[in-house]
MARTORKOL-125749 format. One line per field, with one value per residue (C-alpha): residue number from 1; x negated, y negated, z negated. Coordinates in nm, 2 decimals, decimal comma. Each point is the difference from the previous one (the first is absolute). Example, Ala and Ser with C-alpha at 12.3 -4.5 7.8 and 13.67 -1.06 7.14 Angstrom:
MARTORKOL-125749
n <- [1 2] $
px <- [-1,23 -0,14] $
py <- [0,45 -0,34] $
pz <- [-0,78 0,07] $
END
This chain:
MARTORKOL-125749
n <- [1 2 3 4 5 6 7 8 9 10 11 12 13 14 15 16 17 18 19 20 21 22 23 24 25 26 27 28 29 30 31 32 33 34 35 36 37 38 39 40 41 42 43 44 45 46 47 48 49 50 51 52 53 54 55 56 57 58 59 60 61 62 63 64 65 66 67 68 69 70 71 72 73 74 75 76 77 78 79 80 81 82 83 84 85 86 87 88 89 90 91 92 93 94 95 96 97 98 99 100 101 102 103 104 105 106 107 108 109 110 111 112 113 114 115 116 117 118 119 120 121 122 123 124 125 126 127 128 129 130 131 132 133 134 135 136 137 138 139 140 141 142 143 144 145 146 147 148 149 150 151 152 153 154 155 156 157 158 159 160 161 162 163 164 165 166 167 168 169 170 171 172 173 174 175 176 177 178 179 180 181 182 183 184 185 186 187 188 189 190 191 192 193 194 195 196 197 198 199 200 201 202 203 204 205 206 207 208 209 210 211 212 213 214 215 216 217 218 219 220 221 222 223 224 225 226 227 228 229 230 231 232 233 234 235 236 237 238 239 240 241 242 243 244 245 246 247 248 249 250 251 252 253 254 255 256 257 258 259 260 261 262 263 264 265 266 267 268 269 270 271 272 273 274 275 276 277 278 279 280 281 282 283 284 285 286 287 288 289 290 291 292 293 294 295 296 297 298 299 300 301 302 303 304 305 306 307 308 309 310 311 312 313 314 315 316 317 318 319 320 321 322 323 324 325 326 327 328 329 330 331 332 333 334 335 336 337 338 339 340 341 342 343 344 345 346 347 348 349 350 351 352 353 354 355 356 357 358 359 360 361 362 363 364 365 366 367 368 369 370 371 372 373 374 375 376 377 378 379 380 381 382 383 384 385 386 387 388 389 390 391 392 393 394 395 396 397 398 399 400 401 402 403 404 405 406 407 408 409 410 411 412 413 414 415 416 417 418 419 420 421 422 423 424 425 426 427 428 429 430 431 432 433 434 435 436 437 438 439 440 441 442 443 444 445 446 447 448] $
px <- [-7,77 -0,12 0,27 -0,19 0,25 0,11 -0,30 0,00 -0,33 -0,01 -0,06 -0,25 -0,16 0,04 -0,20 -0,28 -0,03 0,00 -0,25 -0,20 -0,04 -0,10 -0,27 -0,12 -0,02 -0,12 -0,31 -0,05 0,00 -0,31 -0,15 -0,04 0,04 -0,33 0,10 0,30 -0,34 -0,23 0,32 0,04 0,38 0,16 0,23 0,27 0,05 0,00 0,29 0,16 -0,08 0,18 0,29 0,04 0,00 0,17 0,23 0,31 -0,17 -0,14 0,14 0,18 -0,13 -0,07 0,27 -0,16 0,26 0,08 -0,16 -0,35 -0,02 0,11 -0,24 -0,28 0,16 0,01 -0,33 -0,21 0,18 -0,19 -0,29 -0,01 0,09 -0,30 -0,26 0,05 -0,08 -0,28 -0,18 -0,26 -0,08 -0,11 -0,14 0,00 -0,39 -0,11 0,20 -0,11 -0,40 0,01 0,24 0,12 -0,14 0,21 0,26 0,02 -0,05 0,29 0,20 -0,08 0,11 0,30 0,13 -0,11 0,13 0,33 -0,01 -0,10 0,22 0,29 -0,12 -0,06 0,35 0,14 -0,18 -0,15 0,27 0,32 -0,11 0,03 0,27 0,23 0,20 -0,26 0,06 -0,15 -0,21 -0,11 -0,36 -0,03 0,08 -0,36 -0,17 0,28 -0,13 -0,36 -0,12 0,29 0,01 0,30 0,10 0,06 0,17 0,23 0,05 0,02 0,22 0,25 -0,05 0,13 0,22 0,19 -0,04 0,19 -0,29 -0,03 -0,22 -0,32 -0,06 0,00 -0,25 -0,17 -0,06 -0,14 -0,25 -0,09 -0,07 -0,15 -0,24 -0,08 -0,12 -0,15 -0,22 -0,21 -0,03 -0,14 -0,18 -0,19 -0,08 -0,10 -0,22 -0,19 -0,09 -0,06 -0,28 -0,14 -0,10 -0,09 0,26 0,04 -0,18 0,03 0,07 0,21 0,01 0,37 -0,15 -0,12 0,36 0,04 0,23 0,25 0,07 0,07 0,25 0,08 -0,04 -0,25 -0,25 -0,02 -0,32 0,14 0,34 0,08 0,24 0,35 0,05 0,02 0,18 0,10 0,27 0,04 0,21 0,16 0,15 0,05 -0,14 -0,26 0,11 0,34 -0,13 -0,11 0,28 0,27 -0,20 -0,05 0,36 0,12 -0,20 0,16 0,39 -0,08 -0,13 0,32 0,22 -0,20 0,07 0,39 0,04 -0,13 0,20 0,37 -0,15 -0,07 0,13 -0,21 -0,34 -0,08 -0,32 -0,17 0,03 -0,42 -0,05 0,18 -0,17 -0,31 0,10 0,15 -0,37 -0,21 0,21 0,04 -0,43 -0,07 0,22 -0,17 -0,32 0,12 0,06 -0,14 0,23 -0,28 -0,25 0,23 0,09 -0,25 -0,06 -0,09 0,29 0,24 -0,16 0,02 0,41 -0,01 -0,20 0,24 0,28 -0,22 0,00 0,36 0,06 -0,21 0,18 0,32 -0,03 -0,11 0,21 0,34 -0,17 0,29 -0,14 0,28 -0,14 -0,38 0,15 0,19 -0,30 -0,24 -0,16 -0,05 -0,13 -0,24 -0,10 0,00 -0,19 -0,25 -0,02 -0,06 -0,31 -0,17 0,16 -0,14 -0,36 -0,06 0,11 -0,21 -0,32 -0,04 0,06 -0,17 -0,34 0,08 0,09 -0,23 -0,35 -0,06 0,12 0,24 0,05 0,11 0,22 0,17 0,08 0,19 0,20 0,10 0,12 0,16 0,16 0,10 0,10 -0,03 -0,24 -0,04 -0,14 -0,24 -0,12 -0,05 -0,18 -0,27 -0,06 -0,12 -0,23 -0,04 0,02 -0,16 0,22 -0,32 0,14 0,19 0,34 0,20 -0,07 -0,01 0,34 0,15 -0,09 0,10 0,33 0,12 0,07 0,12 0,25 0,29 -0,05 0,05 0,29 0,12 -0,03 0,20 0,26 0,05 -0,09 0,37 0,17 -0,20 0,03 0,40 0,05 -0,20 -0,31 -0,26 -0,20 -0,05 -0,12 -0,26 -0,12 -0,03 -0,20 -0,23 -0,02 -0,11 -0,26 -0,16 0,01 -0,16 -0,29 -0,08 -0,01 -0,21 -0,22 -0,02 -0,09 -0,31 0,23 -0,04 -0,24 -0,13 -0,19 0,10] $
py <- [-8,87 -0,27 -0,20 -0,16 -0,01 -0,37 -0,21 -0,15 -0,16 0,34 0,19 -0,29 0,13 0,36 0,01 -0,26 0,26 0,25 -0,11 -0,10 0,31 0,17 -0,28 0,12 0,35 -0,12 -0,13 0,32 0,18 -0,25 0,04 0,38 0,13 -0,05 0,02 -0,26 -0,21 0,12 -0,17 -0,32 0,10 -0,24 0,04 -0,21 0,22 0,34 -0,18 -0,03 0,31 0,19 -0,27 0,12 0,37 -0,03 -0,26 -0,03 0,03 0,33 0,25 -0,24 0,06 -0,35 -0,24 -0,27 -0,24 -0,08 -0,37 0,11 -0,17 -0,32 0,02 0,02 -0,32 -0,22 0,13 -0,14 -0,32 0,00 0,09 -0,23 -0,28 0,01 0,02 -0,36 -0,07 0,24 -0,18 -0,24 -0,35 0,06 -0,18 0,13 -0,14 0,22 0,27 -0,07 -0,07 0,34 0,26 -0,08 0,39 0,16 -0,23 0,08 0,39 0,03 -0,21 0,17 0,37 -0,13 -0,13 0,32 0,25 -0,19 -0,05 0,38 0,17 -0,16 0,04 0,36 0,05 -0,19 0,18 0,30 0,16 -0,12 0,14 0,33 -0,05 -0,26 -0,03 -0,13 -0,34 -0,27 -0,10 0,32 -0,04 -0,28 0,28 0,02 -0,32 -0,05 0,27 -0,01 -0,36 -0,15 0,33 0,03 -0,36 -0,10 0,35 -0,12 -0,39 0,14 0,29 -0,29 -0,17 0,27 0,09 -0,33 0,02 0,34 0,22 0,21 0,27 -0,24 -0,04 0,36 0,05 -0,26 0,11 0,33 -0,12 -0,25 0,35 0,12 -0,25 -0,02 0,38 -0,09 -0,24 0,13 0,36 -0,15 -0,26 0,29 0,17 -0,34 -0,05 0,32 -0,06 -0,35 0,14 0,24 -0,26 -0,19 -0,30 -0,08 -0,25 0,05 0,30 0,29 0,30 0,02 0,16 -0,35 -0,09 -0,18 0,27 -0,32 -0,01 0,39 0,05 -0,40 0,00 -0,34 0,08 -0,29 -0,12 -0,07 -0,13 -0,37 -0,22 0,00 -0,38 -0,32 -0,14 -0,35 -0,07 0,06 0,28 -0,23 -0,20 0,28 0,29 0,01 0,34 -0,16 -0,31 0,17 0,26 -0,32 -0,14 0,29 0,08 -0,34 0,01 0,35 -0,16 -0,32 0,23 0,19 -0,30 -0,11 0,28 0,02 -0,37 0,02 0,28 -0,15 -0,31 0,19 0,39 0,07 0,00 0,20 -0,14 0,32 -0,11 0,11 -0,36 -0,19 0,05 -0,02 -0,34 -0,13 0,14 -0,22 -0,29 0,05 0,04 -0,33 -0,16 0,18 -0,16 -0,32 -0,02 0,18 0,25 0,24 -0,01 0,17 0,27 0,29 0,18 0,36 -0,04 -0,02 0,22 0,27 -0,12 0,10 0,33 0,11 -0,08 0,19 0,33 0,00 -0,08 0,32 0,20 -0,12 0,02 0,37 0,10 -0,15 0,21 0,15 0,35 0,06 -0,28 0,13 0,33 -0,14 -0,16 0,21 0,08 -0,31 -0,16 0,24 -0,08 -0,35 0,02 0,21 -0,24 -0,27 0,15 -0,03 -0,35 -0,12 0,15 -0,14 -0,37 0,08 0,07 -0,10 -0,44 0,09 0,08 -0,35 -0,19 0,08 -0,17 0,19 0,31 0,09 0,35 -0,13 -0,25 0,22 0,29 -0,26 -0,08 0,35 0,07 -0,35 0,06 0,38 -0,02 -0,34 -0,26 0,26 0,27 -0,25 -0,12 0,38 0,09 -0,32 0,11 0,31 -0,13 -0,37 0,07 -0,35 -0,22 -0,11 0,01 -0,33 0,21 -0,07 -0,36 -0,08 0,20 -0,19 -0,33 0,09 0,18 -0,33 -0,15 0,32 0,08 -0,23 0,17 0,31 -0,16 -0,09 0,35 0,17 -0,24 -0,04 0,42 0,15 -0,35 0,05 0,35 0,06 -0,27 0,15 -0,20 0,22 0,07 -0,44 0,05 0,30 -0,18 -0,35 0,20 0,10 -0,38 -0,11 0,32 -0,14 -0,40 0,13 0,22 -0,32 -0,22 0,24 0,04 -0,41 -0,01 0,27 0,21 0,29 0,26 0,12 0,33 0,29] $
pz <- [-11,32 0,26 0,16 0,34 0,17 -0,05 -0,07 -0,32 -0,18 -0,21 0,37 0,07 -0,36 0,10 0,32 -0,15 -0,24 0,19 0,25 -0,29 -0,17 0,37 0,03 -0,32 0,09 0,37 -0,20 -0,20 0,32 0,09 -0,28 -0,05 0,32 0,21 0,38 -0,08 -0,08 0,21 0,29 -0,20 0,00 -0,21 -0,27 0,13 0,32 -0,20 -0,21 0,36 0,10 -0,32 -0,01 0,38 -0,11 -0,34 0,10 0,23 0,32 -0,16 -0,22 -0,17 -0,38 -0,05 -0,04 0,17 0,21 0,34 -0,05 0,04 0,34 -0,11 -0,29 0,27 0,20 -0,33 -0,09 0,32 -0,07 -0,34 0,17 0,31 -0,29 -0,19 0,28 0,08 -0,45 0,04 0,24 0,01 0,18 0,38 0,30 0,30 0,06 -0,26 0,15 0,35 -0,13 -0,25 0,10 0,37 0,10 -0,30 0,10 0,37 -0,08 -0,24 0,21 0,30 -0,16 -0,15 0,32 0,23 -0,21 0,03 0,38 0,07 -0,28 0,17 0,40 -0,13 -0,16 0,35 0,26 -0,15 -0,29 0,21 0,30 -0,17 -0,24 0,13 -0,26 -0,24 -0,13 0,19 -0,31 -0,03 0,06 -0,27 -0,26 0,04 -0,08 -0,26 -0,24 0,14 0,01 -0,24 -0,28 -0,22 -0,07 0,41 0,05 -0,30 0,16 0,40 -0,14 -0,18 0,33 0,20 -0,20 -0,02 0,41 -0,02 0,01 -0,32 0,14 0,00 -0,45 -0,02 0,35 -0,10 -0,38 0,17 0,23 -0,30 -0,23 0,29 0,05 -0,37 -0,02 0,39 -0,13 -0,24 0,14 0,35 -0,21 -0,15 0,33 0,17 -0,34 -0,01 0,42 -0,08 -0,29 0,23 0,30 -0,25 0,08 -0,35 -0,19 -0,35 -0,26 0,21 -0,19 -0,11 -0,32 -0,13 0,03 -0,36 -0,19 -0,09 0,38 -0,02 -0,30 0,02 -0,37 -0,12 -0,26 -0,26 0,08 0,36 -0,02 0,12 -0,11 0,15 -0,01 -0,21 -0,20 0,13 -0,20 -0,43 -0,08 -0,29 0,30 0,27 0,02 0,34 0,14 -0,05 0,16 0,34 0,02 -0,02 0,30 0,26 -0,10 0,04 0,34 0,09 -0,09 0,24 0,28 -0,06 -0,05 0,32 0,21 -0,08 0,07 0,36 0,03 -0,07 0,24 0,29 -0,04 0,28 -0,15 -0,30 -0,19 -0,21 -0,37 -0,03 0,31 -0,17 -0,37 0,17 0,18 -0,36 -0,13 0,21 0,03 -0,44 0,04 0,16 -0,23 -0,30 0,13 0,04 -0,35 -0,32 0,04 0,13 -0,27 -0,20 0,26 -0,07 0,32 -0,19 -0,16 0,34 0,19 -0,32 0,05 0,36 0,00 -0,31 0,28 0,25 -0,23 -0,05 0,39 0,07 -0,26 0,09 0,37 0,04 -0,18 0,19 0,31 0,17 0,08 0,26 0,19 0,00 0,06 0,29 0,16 -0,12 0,35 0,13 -0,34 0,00 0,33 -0,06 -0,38 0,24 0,24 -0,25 -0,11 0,33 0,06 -0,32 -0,01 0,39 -0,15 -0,32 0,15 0,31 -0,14 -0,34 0,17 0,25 -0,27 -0,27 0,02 -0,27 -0,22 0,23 -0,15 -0,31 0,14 0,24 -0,25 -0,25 0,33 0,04 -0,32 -0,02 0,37 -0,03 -0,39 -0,20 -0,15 -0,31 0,26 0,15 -0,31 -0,12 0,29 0,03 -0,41 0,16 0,23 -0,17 -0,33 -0,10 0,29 0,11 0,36 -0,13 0,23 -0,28 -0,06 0,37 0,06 -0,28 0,19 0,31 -0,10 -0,11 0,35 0,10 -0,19 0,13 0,35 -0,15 -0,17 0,30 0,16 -0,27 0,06 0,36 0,02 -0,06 0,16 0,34 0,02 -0,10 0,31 0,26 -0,05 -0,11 0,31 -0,01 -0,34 0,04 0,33 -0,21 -0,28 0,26 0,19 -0,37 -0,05 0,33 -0,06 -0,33 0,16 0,21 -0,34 -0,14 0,30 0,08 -0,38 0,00 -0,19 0,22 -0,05 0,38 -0,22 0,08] $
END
């Protein structure tokens, strides 16, 4: 009935459907059935996980195509394009003066996690299966700190680089972490409520129900956006779709140009949308431009991106890979827990002057799962924000993000050309410079 095997726009049609009509029933599931809310699982992922089942890396009932993993690579690019419109105006005083302590904590567990995942997968996983892949290790902090959307841009990375194992290990440890995040964010909650570490409401049973079933009641729904432009002229959703799309093509036009200069080095289409982005930004400042770019709007743009990349990308999971390297993922997904709650807890009581429970549990779930998860957990505990975590990781994100930019890109270059113990011992040269910063500044917190 289907024809997927030659990609026309009708098989682009078939598996948008498709995918669509598993979100839908994905957000059924999290509606009706209570232990899907009672883990925060999100719909997108059960849409991955029945594609994955149903589909052609399952039991084949669901003619879905072999193109799912380049959905997920053109995907990020639309995501990475509209952080730099969703943004706002920065300095690096107020930074600095505000949010240096959220700044040097989330840089400092981005940037371990990184440099022990890969010494681990060096000197640890190699040692006892030699024939892993050198990048092995980074499996981890690919699907734990980065989630879904890096697993899909390191995977198209690799995969480019000849490597076509790491999308579908990396996609794993990403659902991994996902389910990880809020199931140890609910231990670490109820201990946190019994020593009384927390600061504001704790009982998970004053969760709002909205945050359960994810369904608004009227009374509390926000806007999406504004409406910056009149519909008579162009239509606003139109509007911002043409200019994170436009931003995704130059990244994409960006990427392939560098590539026919110099074969050599490979550009990830997500860097380069995200360099077009911000150079595009300052630009928008400079001019008008930007008082008709509705932030809401973008970021809606991008986290509709982010749904489909989730869908999308667990579902191209190659089970014969998991299957092949099921032993050592496991040991490394185990590992990973350990790795992450020692970087968690032990800098989010030293650099926290105050509420450090609150902030510390949105970096697990952000670190093991995604943002989603972190934000889900500090409702829990934070129901109000009144920790300000939220508005002071917003701030300090900003500066942030084109090292991690930066990581993502260099991550599969280094590491396919023998560089990737350099890499994990500079990510750990930079945790330390950054522990002195944050001790010269009186960022550190001596408490025990």
């Amino acid at each position: 009935m289907f024809n997927t095997e030659v990609f026309t726009p009708w098989v682009l049609l078939t598996d948008l459907g498709i995918i669509s009509a598993l979100l839908l029933v994905g957000k059924f599931i999290r509606v009706k059935v209570k232990l899907v809310q009672q883990l925060f699982i999100p719909p997108s992922l059960i849409a991955g996980v029945l594609g994955l089942a149903f589909g052609p890396n399952g039991l084949g009932w669901l003619p879905l195509s072999g193109s799912m993993g380049t959905y997920a690579a053109v995907l990020i690019a639309l995501v990475f394009g509209s952080l730099p419109l969703s943004s706002p105006k920065f300095s690096m005083k107020e930074v600095a003066g505000r949010v240096g302590p959220m700044w040097a904590y989330a840089s400092i567990g981005m940037l371990l996690q990184w440099a022990v995942a890969g010494l681990f997968g060096l000197y640890v996983l190699k040692l006892i299966w030699p024939d892993l892949h050198d990048a092995f290790g980074v499996m981890l902090s690919t699907g734990y700190y980065g989630g879904h959307g890096t697993a899909a841009a390191i995977g198209e990375a690799f995969n480019g680089l000849g490597w076509d194992e790491a999308a579908s290990l990396g996609m794993t440890t990403a659902t991994v972490g996902v389910i990880l995040a809020i199931v140890g964010g609910l231990i670490f909650i109820k201990w946190a409520a019994k020593n009384k570490h927390t600061a504001f409401i704790s009982d998970f049973a004053d969760l709002p129900n909205e945050l359960r079933s994810g369904l608004v009641p009227e009374e509390k729904r926000d806007s999406m956006g504004s409406a910056t432009t009149s519909s008579i002229s162009i239509e606003p959703l139109t509007f911002h779709l043409a200019l994170v799309l436009l931003v995704a093509f130059l990244g994409y036009s960006l990427s392939v140009g560098v590539k026919q200069w110099y074969p050599q080095l490979e550009l990830p289409v997500f860097s380069c949308a995200f360099i077009v982005g911000l150079i595009l930004k300052k630009v928008f400042d400079a001019t008008n431009v930007t008082d008709y770019i509705c932030p809401q709007t973008t970021q809606r743009i991008g986290s509709m991106a982010t749904d489909l990349l989730v869908a999308f990308g667990v579902a191209s999971i190659k089970l014969g890979v998991v299957v092949k390297y099921a032993v050592p993922l496991i040991v490394l997904c185990v590992a990973g827990i350990f790795i992450v709650w020692g970087i968690s807890f032990y800098f989010g009581r030293r650099l926290s002057k105050t509420f450090w429970f609150e902030r510390t549990i949105f970096a697990w779930g952000w670190w093991t799962g995604t943002m989603a998860m972190g934000i889900a957990l500090i409702r829990i505990v934070d129901p109000k924000l009144a920790s300000k975590a939220m508005d002071d990781y917003a701030l300090a994100y900003l500066p942030i993000a084109p090292v991690e930019i930066l990581l993502i890109t260099f991550v599969p270059i280094l590491f396919m050309n023998g560089m990737g113990l350099w890499l994990s011992l500079g990510c750990l040269l930079l945790t330390f410079l950054i522990i002195l910063i944050a001790i010269r500044m009186g960022w550190w917190n001596k408490r025990k």
